[in-house]
MMTF fields as JSON, N, C-alpha, C and O atoms, coordinates in Angstrom:
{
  "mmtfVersion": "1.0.0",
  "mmtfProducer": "UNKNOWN",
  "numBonds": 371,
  "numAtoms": 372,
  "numGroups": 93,
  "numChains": 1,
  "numModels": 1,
  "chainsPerModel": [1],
  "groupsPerChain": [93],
  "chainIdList": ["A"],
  "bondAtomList": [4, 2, 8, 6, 12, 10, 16, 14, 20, 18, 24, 22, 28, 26, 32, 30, 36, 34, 40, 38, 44, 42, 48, 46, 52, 50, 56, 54, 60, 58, 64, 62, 68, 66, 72, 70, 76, 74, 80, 78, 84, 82, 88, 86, 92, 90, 96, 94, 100, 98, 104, 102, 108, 106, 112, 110, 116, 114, 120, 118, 124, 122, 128, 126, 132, 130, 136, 134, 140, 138, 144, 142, 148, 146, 152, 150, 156, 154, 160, 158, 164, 162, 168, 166, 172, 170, 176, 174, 180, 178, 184, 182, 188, 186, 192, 190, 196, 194, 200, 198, 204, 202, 208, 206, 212, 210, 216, 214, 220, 218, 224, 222, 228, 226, 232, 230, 236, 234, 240, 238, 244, 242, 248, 246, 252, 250, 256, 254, 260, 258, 264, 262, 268, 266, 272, 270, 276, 274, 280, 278, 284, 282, 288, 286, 292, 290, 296, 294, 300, 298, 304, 302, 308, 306, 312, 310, 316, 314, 320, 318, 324, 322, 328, 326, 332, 330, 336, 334, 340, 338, 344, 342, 348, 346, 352, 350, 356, 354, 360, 358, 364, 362, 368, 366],
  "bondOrderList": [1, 1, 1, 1, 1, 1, 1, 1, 1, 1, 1, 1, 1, 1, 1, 1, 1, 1, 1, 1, 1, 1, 1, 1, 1, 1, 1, 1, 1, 1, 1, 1, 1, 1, 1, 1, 1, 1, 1, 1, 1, 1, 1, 1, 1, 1, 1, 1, 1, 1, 1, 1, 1, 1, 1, 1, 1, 1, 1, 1, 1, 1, 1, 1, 1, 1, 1, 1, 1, 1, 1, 1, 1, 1, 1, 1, 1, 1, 1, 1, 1, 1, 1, 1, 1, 1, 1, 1, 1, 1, 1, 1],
  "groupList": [{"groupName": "UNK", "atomNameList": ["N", "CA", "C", "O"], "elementList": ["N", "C", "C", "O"], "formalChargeList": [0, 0, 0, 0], "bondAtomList": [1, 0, 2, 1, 3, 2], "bondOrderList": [1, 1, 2], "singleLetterCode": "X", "chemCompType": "L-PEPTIDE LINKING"}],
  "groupTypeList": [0, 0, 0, 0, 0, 0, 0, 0, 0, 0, 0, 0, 0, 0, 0, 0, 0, 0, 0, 0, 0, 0, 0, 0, 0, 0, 0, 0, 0, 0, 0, 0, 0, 0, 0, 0, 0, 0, 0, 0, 0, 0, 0, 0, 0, 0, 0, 0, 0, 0, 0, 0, 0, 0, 0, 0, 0, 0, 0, 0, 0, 0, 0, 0, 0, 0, 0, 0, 0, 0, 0, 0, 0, 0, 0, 0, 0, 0, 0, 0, 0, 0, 0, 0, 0, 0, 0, 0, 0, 0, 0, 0, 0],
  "groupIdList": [1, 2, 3, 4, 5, 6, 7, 8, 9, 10, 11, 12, 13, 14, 15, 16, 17, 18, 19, 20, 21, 22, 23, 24, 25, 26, 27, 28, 29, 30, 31, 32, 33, 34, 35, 36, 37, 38, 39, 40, 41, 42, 43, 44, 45, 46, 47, 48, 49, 50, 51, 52, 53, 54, 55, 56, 57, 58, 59, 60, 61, 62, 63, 64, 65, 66, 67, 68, 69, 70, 71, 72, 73, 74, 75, 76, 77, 78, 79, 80, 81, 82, 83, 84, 85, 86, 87, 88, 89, 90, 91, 92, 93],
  "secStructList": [7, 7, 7, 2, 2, 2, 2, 3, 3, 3, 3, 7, 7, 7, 2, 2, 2, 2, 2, 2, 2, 2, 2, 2, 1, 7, 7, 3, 3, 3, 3, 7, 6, 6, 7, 7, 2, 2, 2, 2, 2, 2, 2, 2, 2, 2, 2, 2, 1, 7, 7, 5, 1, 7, 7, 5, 7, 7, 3, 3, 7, 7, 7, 3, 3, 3, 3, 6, 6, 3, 3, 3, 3, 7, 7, 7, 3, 3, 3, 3, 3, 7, 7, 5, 7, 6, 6, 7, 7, 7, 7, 7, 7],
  "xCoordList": [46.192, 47.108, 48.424, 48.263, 49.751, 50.831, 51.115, 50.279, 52.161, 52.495, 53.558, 53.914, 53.921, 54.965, 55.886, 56.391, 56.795, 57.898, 58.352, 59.513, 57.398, 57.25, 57.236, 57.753, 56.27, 56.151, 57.413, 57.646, 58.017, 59.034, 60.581, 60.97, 60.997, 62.157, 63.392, 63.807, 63.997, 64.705, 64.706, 63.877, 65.436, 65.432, 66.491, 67.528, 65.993, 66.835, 67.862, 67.509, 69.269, 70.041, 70.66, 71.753, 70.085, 70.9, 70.985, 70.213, 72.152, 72.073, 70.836, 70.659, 69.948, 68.699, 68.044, 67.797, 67.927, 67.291, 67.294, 66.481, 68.7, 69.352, 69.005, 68.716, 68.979, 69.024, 67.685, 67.52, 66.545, 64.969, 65.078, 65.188, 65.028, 65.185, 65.524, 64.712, 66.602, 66.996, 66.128, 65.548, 65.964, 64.936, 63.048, 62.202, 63.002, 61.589, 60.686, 59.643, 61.613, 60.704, 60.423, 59.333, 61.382, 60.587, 62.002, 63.153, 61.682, 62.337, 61.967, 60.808, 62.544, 62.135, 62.791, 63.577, 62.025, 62.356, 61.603, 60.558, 62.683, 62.175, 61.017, 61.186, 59.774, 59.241, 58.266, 58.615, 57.266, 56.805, 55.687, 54.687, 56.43, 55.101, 53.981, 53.301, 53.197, 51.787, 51.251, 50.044, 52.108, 51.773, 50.99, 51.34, 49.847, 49.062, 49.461, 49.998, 49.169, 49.724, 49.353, 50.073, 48.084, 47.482, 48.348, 48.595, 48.93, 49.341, 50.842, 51.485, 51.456, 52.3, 52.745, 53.747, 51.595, 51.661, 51.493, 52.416, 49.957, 50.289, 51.264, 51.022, 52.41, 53.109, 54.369, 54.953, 54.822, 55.542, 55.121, 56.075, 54.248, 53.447, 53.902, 54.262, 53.811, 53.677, 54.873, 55.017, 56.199, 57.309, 58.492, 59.141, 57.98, 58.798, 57.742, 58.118, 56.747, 55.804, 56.488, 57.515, 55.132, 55.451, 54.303, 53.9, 53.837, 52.962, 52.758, 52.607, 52.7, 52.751, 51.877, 50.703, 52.033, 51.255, 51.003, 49.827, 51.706, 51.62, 52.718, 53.871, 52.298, 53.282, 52.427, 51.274, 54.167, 54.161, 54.371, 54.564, 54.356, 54.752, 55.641, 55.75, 56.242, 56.938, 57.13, 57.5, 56.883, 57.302, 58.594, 58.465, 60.198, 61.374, 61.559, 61.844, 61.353, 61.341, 63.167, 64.237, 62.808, 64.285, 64.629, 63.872, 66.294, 66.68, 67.406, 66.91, 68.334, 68.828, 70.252, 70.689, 70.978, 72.202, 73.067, 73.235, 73.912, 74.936, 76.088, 76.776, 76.135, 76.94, 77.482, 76.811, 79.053, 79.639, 78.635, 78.93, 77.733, 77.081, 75.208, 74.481, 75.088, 73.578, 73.835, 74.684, 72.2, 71.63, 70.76, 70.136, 70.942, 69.967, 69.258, 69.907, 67.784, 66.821, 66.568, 66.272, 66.755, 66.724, 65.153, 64.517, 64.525, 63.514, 62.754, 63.538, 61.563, 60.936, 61.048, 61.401, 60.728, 60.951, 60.06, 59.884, 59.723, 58.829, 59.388, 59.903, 59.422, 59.786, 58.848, 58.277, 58.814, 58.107, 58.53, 59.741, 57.963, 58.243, 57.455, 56.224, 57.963, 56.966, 57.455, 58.496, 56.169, 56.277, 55.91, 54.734, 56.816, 56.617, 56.08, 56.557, 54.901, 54.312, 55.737, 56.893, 55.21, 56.058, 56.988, 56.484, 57.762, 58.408, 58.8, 59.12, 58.647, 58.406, 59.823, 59.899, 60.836, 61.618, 61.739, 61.27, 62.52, 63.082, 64.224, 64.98, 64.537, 66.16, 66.935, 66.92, 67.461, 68.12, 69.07, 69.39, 69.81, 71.582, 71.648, 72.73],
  "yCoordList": [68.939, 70.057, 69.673, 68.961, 69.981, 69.733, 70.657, 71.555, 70.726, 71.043, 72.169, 71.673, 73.314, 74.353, 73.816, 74.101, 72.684, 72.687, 71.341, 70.956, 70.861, 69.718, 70.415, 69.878, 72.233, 72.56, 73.508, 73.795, 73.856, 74.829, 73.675, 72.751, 73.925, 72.349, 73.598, 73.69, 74.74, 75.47, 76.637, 76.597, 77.863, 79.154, 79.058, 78.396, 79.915, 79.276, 81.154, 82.014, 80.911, 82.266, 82.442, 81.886, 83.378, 83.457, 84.744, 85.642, 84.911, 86.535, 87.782, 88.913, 86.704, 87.268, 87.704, 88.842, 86.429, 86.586, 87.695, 88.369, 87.387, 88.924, 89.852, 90.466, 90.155, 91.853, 92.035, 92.895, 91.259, 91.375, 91.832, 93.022, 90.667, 91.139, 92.346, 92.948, 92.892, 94.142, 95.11, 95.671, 95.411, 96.0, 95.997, 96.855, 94.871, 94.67, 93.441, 92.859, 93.372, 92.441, 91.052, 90.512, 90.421, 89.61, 88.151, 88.334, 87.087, 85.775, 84.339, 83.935, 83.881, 82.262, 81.773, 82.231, 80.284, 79.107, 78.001, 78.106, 76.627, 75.448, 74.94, 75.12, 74.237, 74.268, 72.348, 71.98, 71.785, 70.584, 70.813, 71.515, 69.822, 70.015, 69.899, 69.994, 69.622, 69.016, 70.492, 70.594, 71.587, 72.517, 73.415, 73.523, 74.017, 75.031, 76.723, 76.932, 77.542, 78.784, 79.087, 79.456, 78.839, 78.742, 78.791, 79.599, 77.239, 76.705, 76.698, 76.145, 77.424, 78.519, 79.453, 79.646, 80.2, 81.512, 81.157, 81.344, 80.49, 79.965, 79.392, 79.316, 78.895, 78.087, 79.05, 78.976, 80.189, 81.12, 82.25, 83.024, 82.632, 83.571, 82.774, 83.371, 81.744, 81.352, 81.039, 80.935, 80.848, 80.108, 81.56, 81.638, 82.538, 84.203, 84.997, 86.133, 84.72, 86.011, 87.119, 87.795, 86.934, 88.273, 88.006, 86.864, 89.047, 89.2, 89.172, 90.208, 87.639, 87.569, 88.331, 87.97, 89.012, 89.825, 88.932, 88.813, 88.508, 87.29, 86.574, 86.974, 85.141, 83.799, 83.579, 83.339, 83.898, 83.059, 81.814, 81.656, 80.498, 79.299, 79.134, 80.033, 77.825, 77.223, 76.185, 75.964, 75.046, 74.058, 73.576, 73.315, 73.497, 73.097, 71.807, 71.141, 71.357, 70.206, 69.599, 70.176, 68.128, 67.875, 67.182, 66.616, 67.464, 66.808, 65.429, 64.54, 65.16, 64.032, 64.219, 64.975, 63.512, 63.273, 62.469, 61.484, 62.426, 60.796, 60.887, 61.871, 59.835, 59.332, 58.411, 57.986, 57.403, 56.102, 55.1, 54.148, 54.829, 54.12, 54.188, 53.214, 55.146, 55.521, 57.008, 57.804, 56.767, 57.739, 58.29, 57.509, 59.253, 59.387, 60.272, 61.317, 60.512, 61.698, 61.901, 60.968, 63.57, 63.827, 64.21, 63.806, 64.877, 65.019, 66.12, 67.068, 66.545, 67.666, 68.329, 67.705, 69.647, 70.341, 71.862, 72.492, 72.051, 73.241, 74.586, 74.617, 75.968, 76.879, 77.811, 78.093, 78.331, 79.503, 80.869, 80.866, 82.184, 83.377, 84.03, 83.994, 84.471, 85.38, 86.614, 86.886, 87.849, 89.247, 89.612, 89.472, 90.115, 90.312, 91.448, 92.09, 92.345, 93.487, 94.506, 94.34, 95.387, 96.284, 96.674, 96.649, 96.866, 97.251, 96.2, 96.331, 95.154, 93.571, 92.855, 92.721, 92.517, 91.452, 89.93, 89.902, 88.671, 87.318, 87.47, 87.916, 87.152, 87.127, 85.853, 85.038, 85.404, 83.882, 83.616, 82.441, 84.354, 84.972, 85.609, 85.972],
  "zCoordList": [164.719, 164.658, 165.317, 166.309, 165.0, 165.675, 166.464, 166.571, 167.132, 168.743, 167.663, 166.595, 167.91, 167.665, 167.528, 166.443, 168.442, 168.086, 167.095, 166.955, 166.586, 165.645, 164.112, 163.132, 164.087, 162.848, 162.443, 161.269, 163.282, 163.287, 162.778, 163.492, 161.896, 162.012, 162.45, 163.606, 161.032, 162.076, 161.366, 160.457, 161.442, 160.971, 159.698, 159.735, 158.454, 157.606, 156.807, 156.001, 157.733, 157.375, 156.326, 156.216, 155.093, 154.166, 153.657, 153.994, 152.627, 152.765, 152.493, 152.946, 151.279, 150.74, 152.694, 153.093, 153.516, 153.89, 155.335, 155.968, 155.356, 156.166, 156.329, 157.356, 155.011, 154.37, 154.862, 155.728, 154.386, 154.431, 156.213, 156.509, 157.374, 158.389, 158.786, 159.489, 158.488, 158.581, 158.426, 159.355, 156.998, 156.51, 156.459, 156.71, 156.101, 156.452, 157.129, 156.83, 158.152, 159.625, 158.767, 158.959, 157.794, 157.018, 157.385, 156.988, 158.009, 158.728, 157.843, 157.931, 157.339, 156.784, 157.903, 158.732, 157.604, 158.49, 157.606, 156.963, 157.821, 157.119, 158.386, 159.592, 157.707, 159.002, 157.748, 156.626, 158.553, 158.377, 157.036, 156.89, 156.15, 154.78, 154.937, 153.915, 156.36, 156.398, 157.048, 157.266, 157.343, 158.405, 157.218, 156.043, 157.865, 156.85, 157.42, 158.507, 156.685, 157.092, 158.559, 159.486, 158.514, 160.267, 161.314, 162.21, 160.824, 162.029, 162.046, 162.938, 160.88, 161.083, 161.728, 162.417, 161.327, 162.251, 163.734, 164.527, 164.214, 165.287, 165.927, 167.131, 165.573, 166.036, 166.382, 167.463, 165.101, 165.418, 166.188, 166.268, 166.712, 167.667, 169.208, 170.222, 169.095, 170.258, 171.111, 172.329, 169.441, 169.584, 170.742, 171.785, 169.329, 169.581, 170.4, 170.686, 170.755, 171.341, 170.466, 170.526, 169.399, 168.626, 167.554, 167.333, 166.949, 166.01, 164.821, 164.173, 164.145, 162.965, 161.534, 161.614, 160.609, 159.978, 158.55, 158.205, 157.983, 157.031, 156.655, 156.818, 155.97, 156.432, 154.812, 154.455, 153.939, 152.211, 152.706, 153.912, 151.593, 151.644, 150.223, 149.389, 150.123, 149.059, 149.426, 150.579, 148.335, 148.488, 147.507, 146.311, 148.455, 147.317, 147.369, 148.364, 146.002, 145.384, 145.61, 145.418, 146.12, 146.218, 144.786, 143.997, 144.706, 143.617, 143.523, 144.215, 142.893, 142.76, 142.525, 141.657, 143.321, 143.447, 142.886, 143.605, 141.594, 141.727, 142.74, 143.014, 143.158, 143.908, 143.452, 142.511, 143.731, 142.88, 143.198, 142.475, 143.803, 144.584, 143.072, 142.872, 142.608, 141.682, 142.187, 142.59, 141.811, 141.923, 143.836, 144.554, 144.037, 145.23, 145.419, 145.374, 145.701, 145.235, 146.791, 147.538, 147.305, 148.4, 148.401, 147.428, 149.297, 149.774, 149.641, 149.674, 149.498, 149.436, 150.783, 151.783, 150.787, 152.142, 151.858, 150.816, 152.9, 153.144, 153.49, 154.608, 152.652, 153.794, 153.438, 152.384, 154.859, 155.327, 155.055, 154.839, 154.969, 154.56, 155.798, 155.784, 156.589, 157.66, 157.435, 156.837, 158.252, 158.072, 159.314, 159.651, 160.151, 161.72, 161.699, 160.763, 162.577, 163.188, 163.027, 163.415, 162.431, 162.872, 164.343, 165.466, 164.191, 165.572, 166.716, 167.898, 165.901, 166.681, 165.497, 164.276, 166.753, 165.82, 166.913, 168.051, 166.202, 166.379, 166.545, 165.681, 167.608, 168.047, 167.444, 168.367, 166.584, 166.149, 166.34, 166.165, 166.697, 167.465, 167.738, 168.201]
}
């Protein structure tokens, strides 16, 4: 199992994901492709002391870049979808 701050990489702010916060206690963060929802949630429980209620996944496929140089294919990456306890928020700023 990894250590919290190995699965957590960082919080990911966008406007979709704003609005959700606001409204319904709901936070992404890019976090480690090997991490299972488990150790997700564990890892964010422990990170925010706060009560995770459920944790979607996705995996975004990286693409490929030209550059003058070829071609360059960036990397796959993991993000997380959490749903905080009611009445329970993550401070990120």
């Amino acid at each position: 199992m990894l250590e919290a701050h190995y699965i957590l990489r960082r919080p990911l702010l966008t406007e979709k994901v704003t609005g959700a916060m606001e409204d319904a206690n709901v936070y992404a963060f890019e976090v480690d492709r090997r991490a299972s929802k488990d150790e997700i949630k564990a890892a964010i429980e422990k990170a925010y002391s706060v009560k995770v209620v459920k944790v979607n996944t996705q995996v975004r496929k990286g693409g490929s870049r030209r550059f003058r140089y070829g071609k360059v294919a960036e990397s796959s990456w993991k993000r997380a979808i959490v749903r905080v306890a009611e009445g329970q928020s993550i401070e990120l700023f």
